[in-house]
TORFI-784608 format. One record per residue: x negated, y negated, z of N, C-alpha, C in turn; residue in three letters; residue number from 1. Coordinates in nm, 2 decimals. Example, Ala and Ser with C-alpha at 12.3 -4.5 7.8 and 13.67 -1.06 7.14 Angstrom:
residues 2
+--------+--------+--------+--------+--------+--------+--------+--------+--------+-----+-----+
!    n.u !    n.v !    n.w !   ca.u !   ca.v !   ca.w !    c.u !    c.v !    c.w !   r !   k !
+--------+--------+--------+--------+--------+--------+--------+--------+--------+-----+-----+
!  -1.32 !   0.57 !   0.78 !  -1.23 !   0.45 !   0.78 !  -1.32 !   0.33 !   0.78 ! ALA !   1 !
!  -1.28 !   0.22 !   0.71 !  -1.37 !   0.11 !   0.71 !  -1.29 !   0.00 !   0.79 ! SER !   2 !
+--------+--------+--------+--------+--------+--------+--------+--------+--------+-----+-----+
END
This chain:
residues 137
+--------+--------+--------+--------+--------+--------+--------+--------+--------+-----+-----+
!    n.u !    n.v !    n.w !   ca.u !   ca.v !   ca.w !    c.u !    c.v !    c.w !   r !   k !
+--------+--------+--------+--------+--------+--------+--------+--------+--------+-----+-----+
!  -0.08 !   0.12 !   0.00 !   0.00 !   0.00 !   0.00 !  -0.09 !  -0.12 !   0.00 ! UNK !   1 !
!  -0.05 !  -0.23 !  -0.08 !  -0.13 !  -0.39 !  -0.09 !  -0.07 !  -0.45 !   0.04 ! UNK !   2 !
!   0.04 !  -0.47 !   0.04 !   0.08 !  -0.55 !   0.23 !   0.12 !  -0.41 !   0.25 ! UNK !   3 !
!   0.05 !  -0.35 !   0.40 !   0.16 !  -0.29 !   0.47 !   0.27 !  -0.31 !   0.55 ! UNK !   4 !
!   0.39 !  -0.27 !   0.55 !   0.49 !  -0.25 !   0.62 !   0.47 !  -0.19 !   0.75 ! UNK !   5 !
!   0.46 !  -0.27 !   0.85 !   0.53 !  -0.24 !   0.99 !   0.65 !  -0.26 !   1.05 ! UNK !   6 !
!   0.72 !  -0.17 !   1.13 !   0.77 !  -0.19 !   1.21 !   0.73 !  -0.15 !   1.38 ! UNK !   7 !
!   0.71 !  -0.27 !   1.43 !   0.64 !  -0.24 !   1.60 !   0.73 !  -0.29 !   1.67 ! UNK !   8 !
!   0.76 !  -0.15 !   1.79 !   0.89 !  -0.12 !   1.89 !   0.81 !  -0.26 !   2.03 ! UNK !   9 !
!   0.87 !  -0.35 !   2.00 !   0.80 !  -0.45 !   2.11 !   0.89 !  -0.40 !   2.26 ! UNK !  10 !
!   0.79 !  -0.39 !   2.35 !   0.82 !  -0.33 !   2.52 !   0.96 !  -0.41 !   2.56 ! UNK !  11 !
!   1.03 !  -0.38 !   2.61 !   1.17 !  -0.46 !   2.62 !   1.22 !  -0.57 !   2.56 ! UNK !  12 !
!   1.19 !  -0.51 !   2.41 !   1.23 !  -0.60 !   2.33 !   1.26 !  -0.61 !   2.17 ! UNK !  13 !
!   1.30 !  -0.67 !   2.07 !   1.32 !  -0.60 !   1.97 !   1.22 !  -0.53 !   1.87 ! UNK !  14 !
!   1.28 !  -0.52 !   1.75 !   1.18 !  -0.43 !   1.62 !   1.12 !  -0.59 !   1.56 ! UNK !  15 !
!   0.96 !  -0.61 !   1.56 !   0.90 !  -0.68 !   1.50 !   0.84 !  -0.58 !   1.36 ! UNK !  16 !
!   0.89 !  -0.67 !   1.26 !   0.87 !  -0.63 !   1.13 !   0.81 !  -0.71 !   1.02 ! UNK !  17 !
!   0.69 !  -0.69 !   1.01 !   0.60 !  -0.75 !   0.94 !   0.57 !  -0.68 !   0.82 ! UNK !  18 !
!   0.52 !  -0.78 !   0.69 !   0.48 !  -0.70 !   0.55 !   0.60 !  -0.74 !   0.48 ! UNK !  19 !
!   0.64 !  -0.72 !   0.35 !   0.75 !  -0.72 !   0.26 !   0.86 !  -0.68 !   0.30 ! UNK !  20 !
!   0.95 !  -0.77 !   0.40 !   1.07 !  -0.75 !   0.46 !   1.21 !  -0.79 !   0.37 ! UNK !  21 !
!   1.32 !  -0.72 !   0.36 !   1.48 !  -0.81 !   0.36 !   1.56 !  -0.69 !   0.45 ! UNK !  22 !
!   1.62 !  -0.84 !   0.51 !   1.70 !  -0.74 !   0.53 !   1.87 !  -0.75 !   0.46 ! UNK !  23 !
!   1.96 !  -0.68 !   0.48 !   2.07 !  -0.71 !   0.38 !   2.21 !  -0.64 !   0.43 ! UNK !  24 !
!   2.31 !  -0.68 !   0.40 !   2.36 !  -0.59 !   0.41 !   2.42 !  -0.50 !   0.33 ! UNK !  25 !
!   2.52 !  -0.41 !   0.35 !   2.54 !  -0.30 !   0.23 !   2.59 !  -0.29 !   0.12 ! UNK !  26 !
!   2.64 !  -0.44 !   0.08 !   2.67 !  -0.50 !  -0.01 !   2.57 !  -0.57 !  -0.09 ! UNK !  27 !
!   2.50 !  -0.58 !  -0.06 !   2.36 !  -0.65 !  -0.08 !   2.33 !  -0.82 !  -0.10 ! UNK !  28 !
!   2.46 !  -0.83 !  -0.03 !   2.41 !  -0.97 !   0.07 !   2.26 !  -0.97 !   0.10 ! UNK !  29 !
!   2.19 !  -1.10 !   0.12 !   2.07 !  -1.10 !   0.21 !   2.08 !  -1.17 !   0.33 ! UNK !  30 !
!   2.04 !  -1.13 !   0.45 !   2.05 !  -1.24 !   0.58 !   1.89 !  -1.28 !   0.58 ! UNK !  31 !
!   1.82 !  -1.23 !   0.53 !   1.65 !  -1.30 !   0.56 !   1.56 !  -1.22 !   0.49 ! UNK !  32 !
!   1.46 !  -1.28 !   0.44 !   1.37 !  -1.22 !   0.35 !   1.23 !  -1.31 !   0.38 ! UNK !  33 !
!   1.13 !  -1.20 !   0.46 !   1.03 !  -1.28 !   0.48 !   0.90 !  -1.16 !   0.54 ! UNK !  34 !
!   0.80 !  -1.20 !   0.59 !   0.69 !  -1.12 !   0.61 !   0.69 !  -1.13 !   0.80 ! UNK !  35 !
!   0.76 !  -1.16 !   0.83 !   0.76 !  -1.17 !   1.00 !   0.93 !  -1.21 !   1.05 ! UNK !  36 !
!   0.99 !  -1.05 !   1.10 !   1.13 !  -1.08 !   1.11 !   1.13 !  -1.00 !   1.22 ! UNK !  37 !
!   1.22 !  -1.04 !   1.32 !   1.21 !  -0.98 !   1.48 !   1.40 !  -0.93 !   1.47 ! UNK !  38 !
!   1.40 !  -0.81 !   1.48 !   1.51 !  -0.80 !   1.48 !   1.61 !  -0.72 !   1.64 ! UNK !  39 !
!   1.71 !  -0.76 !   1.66 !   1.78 !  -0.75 !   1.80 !   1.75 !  -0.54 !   1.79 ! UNK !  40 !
!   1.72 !  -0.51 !   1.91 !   1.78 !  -0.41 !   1.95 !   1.83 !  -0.35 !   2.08 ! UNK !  41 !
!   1.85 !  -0.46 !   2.13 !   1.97 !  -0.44 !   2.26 !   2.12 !  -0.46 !   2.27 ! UNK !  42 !
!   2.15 !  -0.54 !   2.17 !   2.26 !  -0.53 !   2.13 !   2.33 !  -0.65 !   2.15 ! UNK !  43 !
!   2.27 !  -0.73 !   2.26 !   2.31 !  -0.90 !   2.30 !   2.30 !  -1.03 !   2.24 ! UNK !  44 !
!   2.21 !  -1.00 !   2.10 !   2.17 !  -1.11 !   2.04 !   2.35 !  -1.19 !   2.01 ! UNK !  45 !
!   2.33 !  -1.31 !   1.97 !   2.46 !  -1.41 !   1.94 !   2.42 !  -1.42 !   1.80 ! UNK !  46 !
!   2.27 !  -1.39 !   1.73 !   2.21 !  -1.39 !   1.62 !   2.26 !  -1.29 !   1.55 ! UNK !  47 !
!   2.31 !  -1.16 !   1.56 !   2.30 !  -1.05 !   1.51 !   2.29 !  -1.06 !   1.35 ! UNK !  48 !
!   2.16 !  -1.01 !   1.31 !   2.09 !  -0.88 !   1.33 !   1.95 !  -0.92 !   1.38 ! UNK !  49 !
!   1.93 !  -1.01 !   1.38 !   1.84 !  -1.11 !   1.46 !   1.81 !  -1.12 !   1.59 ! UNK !  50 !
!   1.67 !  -1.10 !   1.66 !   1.67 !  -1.11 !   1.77 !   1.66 !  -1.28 !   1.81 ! UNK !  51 !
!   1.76 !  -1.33 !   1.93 !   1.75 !  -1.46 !   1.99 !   1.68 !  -1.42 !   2.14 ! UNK !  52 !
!   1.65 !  -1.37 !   2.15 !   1.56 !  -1.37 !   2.32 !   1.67 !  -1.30 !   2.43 ! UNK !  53 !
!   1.77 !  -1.26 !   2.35 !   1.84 !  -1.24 !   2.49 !   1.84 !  -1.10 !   2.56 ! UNK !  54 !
!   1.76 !  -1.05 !   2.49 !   1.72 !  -0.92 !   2.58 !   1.66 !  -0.93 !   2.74 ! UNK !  55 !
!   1.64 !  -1.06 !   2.73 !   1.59 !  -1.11 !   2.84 !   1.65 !  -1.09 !   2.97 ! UNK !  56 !
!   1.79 !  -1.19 !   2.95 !   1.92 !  -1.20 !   3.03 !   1.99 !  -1.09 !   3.01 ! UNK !  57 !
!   2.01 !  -1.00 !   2.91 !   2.02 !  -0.87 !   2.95 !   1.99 !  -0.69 !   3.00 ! UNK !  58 !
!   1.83 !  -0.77 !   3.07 !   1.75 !  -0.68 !   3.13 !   1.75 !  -0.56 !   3.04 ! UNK !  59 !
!   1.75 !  -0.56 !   2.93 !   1.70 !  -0.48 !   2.83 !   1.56 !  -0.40 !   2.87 ! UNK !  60 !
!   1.58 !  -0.24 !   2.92 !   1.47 !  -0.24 !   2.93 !   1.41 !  -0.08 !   2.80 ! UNK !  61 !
!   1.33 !  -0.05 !   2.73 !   1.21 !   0.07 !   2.69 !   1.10 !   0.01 !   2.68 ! UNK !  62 !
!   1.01 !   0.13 !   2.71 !   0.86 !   0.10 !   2.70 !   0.85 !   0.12 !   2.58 ! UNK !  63 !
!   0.91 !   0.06 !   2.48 !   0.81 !   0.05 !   2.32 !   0.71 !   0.18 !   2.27 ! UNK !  64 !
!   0.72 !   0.27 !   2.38 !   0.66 !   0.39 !   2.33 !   0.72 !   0.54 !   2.25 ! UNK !  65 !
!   0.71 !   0.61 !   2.12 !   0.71 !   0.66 !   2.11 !   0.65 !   0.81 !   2.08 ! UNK !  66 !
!   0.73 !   0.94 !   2.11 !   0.64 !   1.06 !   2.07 !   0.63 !   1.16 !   2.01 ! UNK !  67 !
!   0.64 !   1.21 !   1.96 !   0.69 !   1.34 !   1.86 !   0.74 !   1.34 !   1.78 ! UNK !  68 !
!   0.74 !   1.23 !   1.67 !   0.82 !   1.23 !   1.58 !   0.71 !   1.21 !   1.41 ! UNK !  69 !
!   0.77 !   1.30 !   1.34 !   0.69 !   1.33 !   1.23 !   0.69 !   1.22 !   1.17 ! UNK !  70 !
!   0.51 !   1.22 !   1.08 !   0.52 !   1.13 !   0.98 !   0.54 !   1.23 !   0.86 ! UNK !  71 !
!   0.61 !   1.14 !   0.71 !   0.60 !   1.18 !   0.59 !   0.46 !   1.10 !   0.51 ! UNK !  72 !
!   0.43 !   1.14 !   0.43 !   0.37 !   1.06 !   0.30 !   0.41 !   0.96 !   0.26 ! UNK !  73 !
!   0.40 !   0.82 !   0.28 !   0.43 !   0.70 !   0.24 !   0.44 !   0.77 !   0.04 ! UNK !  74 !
!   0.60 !   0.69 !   0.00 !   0.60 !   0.73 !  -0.11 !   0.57 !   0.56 !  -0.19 ! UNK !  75 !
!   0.46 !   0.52 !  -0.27 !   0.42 !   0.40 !  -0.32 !   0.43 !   0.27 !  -0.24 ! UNK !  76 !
!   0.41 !   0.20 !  -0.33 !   0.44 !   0.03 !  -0.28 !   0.59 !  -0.08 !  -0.29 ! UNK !  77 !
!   0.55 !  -0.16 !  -0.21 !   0.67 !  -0.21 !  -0.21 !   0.75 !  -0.29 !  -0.11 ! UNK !  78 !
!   0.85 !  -0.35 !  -0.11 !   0.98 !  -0.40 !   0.03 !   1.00 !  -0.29 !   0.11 ! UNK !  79 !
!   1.02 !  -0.33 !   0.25 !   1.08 !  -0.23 !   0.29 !   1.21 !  -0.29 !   0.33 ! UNK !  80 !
!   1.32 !  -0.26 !   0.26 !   1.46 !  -0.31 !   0.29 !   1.57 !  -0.28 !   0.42 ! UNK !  81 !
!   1.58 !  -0.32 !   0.52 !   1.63 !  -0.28 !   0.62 !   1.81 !  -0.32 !   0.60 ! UNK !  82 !
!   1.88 !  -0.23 !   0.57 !   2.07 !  -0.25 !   0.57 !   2.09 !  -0.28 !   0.72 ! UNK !  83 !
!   2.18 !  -0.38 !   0.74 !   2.26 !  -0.38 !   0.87 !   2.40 !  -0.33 !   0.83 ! UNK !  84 !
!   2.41 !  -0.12 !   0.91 !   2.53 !  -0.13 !   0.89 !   2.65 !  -0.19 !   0.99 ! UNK !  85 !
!   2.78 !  -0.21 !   0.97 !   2.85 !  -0.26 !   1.00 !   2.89 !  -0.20 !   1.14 ! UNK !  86 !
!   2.88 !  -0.24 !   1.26 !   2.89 !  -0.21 !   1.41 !   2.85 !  -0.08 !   1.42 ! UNK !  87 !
!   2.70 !  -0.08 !   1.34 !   2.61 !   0.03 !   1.37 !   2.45 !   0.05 !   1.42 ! UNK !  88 !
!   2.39 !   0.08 !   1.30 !   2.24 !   0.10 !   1.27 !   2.18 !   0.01 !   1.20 ! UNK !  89 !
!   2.03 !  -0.01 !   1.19 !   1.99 !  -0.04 !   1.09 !   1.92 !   0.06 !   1.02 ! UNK !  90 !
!   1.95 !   0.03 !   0.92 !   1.86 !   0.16 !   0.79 !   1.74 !   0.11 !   0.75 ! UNK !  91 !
!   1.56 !   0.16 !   0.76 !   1.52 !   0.09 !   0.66 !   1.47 !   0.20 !   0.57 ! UNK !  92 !
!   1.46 !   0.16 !   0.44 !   1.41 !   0.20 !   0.36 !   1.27 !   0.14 !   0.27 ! UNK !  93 !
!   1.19 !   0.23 !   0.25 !   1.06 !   0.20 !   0.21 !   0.94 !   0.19 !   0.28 ! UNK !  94 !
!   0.81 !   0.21 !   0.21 !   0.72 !   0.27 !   0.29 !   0.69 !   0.18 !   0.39 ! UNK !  95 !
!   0.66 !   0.22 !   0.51 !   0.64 !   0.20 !   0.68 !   0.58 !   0.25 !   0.76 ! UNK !  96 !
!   0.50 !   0.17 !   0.86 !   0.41 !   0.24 !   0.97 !   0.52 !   0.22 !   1.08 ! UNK !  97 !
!   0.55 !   0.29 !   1.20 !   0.61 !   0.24 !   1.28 !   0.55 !   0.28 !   1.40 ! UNK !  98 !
!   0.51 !   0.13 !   1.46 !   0.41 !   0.11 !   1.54 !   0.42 !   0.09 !   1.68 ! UNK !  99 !
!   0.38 !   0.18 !   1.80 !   0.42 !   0.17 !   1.96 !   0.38 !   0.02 !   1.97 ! UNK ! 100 !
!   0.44 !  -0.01 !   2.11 !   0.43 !  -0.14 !   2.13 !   0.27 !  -0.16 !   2.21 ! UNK ! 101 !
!   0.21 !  -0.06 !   2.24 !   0.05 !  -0.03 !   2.25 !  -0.02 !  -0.04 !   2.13 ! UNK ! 102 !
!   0.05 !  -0.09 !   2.03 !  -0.04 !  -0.06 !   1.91 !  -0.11 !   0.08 !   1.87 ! UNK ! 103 !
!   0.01 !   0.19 !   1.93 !  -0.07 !   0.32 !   1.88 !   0.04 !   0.36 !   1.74 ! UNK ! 104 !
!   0.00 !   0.45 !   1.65 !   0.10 !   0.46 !   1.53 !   0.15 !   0.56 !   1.59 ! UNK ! 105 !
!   0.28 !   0.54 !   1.58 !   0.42 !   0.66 !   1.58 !   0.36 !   0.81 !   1.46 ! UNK ! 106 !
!   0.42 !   0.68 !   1.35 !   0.49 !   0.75 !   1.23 !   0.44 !   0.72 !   1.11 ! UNK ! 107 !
!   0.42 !   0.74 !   1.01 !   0.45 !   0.67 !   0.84 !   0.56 !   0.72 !   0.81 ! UNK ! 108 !
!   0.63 !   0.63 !   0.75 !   0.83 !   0.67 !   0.71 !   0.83 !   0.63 !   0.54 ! UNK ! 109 !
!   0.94 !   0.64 !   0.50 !   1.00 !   0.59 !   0.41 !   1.15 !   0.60 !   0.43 ! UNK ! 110 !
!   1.20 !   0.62 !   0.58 !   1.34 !   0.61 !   0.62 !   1.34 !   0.64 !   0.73 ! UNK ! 111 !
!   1.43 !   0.56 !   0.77 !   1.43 !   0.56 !   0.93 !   1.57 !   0.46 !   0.94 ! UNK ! 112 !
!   1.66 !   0.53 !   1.11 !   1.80 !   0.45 !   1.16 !   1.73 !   0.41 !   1.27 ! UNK ! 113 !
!   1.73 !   0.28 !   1.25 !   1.72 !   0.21 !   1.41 !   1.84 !   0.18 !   1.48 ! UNK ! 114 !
!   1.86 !   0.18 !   1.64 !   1.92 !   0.15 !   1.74 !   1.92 !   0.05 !   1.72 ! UNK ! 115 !
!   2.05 !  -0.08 !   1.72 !   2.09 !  -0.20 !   1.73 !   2.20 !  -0.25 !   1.86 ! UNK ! 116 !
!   2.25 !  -0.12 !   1.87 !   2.33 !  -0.14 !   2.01 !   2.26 !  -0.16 !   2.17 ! UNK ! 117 !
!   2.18 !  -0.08 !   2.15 !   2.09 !  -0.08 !   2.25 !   2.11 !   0.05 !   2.37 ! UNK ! 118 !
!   2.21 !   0.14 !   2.35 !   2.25 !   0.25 !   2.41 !   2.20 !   0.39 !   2.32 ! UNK ! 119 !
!   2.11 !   0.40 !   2.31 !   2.05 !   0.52 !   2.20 !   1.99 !   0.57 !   2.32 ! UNK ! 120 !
!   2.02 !   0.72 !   2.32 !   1.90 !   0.82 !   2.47 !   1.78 !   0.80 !   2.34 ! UNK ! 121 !
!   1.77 !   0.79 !   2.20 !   1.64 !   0.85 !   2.13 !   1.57 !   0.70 !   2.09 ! UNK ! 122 !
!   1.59 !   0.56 !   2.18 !   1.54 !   0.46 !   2.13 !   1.36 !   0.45 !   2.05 ! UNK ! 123 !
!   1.33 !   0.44 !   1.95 !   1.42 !   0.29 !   1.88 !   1.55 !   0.36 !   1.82 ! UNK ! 124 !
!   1.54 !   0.50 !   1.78 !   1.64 !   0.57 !   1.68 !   1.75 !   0.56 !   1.69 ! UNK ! 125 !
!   1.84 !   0.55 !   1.64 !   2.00 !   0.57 !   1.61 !   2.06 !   0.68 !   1.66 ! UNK ! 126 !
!   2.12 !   0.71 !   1.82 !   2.20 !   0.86 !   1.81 !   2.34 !   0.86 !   1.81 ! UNK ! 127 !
!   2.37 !   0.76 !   1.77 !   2.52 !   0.75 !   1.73 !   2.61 !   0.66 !   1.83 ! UNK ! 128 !
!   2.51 !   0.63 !   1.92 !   2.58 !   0.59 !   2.08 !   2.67 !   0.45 !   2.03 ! UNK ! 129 !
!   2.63 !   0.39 !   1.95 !   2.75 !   0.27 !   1.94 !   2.91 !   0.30 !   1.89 ! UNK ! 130 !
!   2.89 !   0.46 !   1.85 !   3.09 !   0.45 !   1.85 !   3.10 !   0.48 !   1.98 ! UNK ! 131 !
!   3.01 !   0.53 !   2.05 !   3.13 !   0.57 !   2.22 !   3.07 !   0.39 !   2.28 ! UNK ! 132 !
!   3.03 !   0.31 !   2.26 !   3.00 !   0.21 !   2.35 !   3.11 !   0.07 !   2.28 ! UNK ! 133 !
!   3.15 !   0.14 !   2.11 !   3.19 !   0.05 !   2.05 !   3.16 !  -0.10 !   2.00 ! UNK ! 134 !
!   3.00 !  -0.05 !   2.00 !   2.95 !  -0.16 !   1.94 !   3.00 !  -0.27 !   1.82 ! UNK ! 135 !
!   2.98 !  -0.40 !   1.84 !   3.01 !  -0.48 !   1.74 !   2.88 !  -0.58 !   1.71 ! UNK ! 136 !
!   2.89 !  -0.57 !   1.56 !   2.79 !  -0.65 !   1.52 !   2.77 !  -0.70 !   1.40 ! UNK ! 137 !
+--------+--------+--------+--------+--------+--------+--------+--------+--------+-----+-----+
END
């Protein structure tokens, strides 16, 4: 890859995403397109899908660390496109490091659901927890 794509799980606090970012929605709207985009994953932002700081005031807490989780082969170059689904996940798609909040590497991806609600047991991942919490976003 010429820029790499990160995504780094910051310690009680959101997904910092650096390198060839949009994000969009599933329509393919865009809400932001840029090389440094901090996105909510506690679920409190007033920003949504944006983190505004408020993980803060809602004692949001993971240690930004993850373990066991396989990498693939980064497939080429390119955006990594992150979808906000609708009072769900975020999807991203395209090649990615996803990086502890120690700066150790997780993963290399080319897909991944992130947690936006902020009730996921598999944080950063998606385990479905925003239909029982009934997330809106």
């Amino acid at each position: 890859m010429s820029q790499e794509n990160r995504v780094k799980i910051l310690e009680n606090g959101p997904l910092l995403c650096t390198g060839d970012i949009e994000v969009c929605a599933p329509d393919g709207y865009v809400y932001g397109k840029g090389d440094d985009i901090a996105l909510c994953r506690c679920g409190a932002s007033r920003n949504k899908p944006f983190c505004d700081g408020s993980h803060k005031d809602a004692e949001f807490e993971n240690d930004g660390i993850i373990v066991g989780i396989s990498s693939e082969e980064v497939e080429g170059e390119g955006s990594l496109v992150i979808t906000v689904r609708p009072n769900s996940m975020l999807v991203a798609k395209g090649p990615m490091r996803i990086v502890c909040g120690d700066e150790s590497c997780a993963a290399t991806r080319n897909k991944a659901a992130f947690c936006r609600c902020g009730h996921s047991a598999s944080k950063p991942f998606c385990d479905g927890s925003h239909r029982e919490v009934e997330f809106e976003g």
